[in-house]
N, C-alpha and C positions, 0 to 999 in steps of 0.2 A: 489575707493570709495565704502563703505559698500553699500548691498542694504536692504532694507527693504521691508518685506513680510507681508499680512495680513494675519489672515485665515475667515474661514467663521462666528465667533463667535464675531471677530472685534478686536482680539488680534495681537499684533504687535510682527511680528520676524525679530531679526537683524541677515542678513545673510553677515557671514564674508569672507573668499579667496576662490575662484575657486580649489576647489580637483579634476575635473576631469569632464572629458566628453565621451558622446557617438554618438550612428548615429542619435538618435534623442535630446538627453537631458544632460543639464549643473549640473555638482553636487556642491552644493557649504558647506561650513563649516555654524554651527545654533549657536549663541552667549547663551548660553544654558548652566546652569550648570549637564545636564542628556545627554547622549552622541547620537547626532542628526545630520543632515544633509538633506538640503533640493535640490531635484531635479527638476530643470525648466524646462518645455521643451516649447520652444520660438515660433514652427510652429507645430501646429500638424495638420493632414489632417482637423480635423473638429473639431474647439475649442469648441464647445459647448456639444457635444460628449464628446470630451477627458475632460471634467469636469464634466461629468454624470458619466464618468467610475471612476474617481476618488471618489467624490463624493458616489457611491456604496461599492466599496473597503473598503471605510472608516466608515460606515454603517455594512459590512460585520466584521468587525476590532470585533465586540460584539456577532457576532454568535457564537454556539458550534463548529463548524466544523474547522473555522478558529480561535479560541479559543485551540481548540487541535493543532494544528499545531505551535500557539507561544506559548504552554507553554514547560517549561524546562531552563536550563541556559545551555550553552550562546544561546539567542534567533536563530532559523534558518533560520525566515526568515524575509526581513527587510520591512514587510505592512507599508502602508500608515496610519498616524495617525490623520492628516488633511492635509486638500487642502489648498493652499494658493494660492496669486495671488500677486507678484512684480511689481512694477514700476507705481501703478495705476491702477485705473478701467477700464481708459480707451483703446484705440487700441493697445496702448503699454506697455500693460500689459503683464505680462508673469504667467500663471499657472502653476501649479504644488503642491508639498508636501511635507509633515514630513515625514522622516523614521529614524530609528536605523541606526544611525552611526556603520556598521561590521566592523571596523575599531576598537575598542574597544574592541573585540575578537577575530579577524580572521585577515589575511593577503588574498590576492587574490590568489586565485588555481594555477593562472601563478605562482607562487613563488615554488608549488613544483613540475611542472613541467620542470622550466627553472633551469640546473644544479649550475651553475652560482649567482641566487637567490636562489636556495634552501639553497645553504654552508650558503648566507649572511642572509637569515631569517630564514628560519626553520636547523638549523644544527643539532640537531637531528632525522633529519626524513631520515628513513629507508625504503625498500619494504614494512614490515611490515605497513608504515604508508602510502604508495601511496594506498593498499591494502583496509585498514580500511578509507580513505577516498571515496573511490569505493565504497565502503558499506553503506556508510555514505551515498554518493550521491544516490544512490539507495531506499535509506528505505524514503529519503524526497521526490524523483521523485513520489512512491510509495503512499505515504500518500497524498500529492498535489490529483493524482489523483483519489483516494481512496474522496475525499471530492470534489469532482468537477472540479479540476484546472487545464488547458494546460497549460504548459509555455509557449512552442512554440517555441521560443529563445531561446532556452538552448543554450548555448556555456559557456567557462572557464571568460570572461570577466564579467558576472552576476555571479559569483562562487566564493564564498569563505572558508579556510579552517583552522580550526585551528592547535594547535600543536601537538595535540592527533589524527588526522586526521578526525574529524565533522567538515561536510560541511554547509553551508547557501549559501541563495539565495537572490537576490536583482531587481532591477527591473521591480517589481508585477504590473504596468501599462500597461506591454504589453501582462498578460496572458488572455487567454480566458475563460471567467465564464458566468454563469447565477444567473440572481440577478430575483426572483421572473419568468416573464414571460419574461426578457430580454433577451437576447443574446449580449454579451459582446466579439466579435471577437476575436484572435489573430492578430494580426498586425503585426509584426517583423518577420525576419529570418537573416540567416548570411549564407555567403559563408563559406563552410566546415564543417557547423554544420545544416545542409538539411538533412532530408529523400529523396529518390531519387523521392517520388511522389509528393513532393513540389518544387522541383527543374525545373523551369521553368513554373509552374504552374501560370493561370490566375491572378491577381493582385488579394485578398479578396479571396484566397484559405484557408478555414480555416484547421487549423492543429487540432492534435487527437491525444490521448495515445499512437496511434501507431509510429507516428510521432516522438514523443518527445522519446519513446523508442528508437527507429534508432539510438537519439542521444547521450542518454543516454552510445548507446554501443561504439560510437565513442571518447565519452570520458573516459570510463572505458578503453578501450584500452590505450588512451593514459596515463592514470593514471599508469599502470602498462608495458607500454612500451617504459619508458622512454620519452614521451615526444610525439612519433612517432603517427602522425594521420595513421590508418588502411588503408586510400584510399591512402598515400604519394607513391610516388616511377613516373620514368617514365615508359611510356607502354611500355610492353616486345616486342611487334612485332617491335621496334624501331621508334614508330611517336611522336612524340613531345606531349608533358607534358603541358596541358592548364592547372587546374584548381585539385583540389579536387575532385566539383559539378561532374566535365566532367570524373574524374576516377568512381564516384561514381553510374553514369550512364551507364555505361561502364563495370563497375562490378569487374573494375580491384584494386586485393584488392590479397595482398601474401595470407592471411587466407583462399581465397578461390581457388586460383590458385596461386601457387610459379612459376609460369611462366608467371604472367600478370604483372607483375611492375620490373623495375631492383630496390634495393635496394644497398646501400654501403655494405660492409662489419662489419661497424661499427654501424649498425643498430642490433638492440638487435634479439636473435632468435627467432622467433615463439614458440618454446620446451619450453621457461622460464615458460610461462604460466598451469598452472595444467589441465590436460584435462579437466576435467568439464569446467574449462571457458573457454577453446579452444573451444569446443562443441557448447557454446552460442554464441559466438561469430560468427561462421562458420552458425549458423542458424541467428542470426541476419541481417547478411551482404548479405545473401544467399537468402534471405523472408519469412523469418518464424521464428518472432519476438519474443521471453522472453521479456515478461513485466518486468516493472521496481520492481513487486514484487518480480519475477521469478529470477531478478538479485542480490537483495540485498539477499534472502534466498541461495544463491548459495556463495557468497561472504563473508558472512556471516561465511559458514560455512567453507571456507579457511583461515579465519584469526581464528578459534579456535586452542588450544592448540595440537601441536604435528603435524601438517599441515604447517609450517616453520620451517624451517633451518639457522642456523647462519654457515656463510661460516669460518672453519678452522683459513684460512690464515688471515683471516679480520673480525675482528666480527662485523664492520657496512657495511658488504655486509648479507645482510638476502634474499635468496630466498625461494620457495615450496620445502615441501619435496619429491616432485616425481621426483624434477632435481638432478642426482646424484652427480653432479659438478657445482660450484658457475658459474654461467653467469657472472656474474659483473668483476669475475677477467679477465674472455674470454676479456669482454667488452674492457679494460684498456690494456689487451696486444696488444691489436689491433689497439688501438687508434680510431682516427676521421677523417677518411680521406676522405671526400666528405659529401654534405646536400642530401638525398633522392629525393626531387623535392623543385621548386621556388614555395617561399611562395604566400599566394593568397591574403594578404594582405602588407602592409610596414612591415617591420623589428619589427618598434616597437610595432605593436599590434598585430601580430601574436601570435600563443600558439603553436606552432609544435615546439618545439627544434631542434628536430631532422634537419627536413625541412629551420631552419633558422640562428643556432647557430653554425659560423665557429670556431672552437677553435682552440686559437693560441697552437705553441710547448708546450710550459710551461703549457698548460692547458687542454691535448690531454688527459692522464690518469686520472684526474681527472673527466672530466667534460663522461666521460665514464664508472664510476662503481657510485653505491651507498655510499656516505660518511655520516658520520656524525661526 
């Protein structure tokens, strides 16, 4: 059965099928002819709060600052446009908001990092485009924080990308801002996608630029390393494999020790990467953090002309030209012969490939080089 949402002006939204849900909030389809979707979220720690924070968001929706940040097409990020509340005023009501359906521009980041989705949605995308979406993601981490915004939650589930490799961003209720004299927390985090100083920290630890950078590099890695989160692998002294969080703490990470993690064989090489981004990457992981400015200006300047290579044998295997030999073909003769470490989530909402995508015979050289 449809449900119907108010918002605060007295106008009525018919919300049509369930698209999708998260740790806290329901995303449903908006009976709309402009491309919409409303997000409920049914408990949140303190509903009167969590409708002040909306509530500002949506106030901020007219400022300069968040004004620069939606313009351009296709929009990057999907702000709240108003608050609504389903099912009633009263106890069983549910709040929540308008946002831009990314859905209408973009597919979600898991599509090109899962080999599998990538062939079925983005088929033309290349190194070249995990590349330019790494930069993408960088210059918007950049700019957010450049006008006041933590995410906090960064991870690939709030990520989306298009076919050119511009990235957007979505679930802006959970970042942290200040509205006037306020203080608008962070609230969320994810297993795997932690700085190592939020990882285990006090409940209402609030997160920071530096934070959101940590994660920033954990996802540029995995953008360009096929899939592979940076902390995957078990520990080298041979003790069992808990967690990301617990590699992440532990420091066990190939970039900084090739003797802290076992990885497969079929794990992409360190070398693919251009030294400079080996560089940040190795100060990232190490403590001594490249802002997310620091990464898109670097990123930036590997996907300009003459800084890629198209591989001979394959022309949609494209690596850096500092690698004198295509990886990707390495990749394919090698095949897929084990997952790095068990995932920290189910199967299905993980984003590690590497970690979580066993591929069958028929599907070992493929899901091993870059196709399009």
């Amino acid at each position: 059965m449809a449900l119907t949402a108010v918002s605060g002006d007295g106008r009525e939204w018919r919300l049509t099928r369930r698209i999708g849900s998260g740790s806290e909030g329901v995303v449903y389809g908006v009976d709309d002819p402009r491309p919409l979707v409303a997000k409920l979220v049914p408990a949140p720690p303190d509903p009167a709060a969590y409708r002040r924070r909306i509530a500002r968001l949506v106030r901020q929706r007219r400022e300069p600052r968040t004004v620069r940040l939606l313009s351009g097409t296709p929009q990057r990020v999907a702000w709240p446009m108003a608050g609504i509340r389903a099912g009633g005023p009263g106890p069983d009501g549910v709040d929540g908001y308008l946002m831009t359906d990314m859905r209408h521009a973009h597919q979600p980041l898991t599509h090109l990092l899962t080999p599998a989705a990538r062939r079925a949605f983005l088929p033309g995308a290349t190194w070249a485009t995990a590349l330019t979406a790494a930069a993408s993601l960088a210059r918007l981490l950049a700019d957010l924080h450049s006008e006041g915004y933590v995410v906090g939650d960064l991870k690939p589930d709030n990520l989306w990308v298009d076919g050119h490799g511009g990235v957007g961003i979505a679930d802006v209720d959970s970042w942290q801002f200040r509205d006037g004299g306020e203080m608008f927390p962070g609230r969320m985090g994810t297993p795997g996608y932690t700085a190592p100083e939020r990882i285990g920290a006090p409940a209402g630890t609030a997160p920071d630029d530096a934070s959101d950078d940590f994660v920033l590099a954990v996802l540029v890695h995995q953008l360009l390393m096929h899939g592979l989160h940076p902390f995957a692998g078990h520990p080298g002294d041979g003790g069992a494999y808990l967690s990301y969080d617990d590699n992440v703490l532990h420091g066990r990470c190939r970039l900084l020790d090739r003797t802290a993690v076992v990885l497969p064989r079929s794990a992409p090489p360190a070398d693919l990467l251009p030294r400079r981004l080996l560089a940040l990457f190795r100060a990232a992981f190490g403590g001594h953090r490249p802002t997310a400015a620091d990464w898109a200006g670097a990123l930036t300047e590997e996907c300009a002309p003459g800084r890629l290579r198209t591989c001979r044998a394959d022309p949609r295997h494209v690596h850096t030209v500092e690698r004198p030999w295509c990886p990707w073909c390495d990749l394919a003769e090698r095949g897929r012969e084990a997952r790095p470490a068990a995932p920290d989530r189910p199967p299905d909402a993980a984003t590690d490939t590497a970690a979580r995508t066993a591929a069958t015979p028929h599907d070992r050289k493929e899901n091993t080089a870059w196709r399009s």
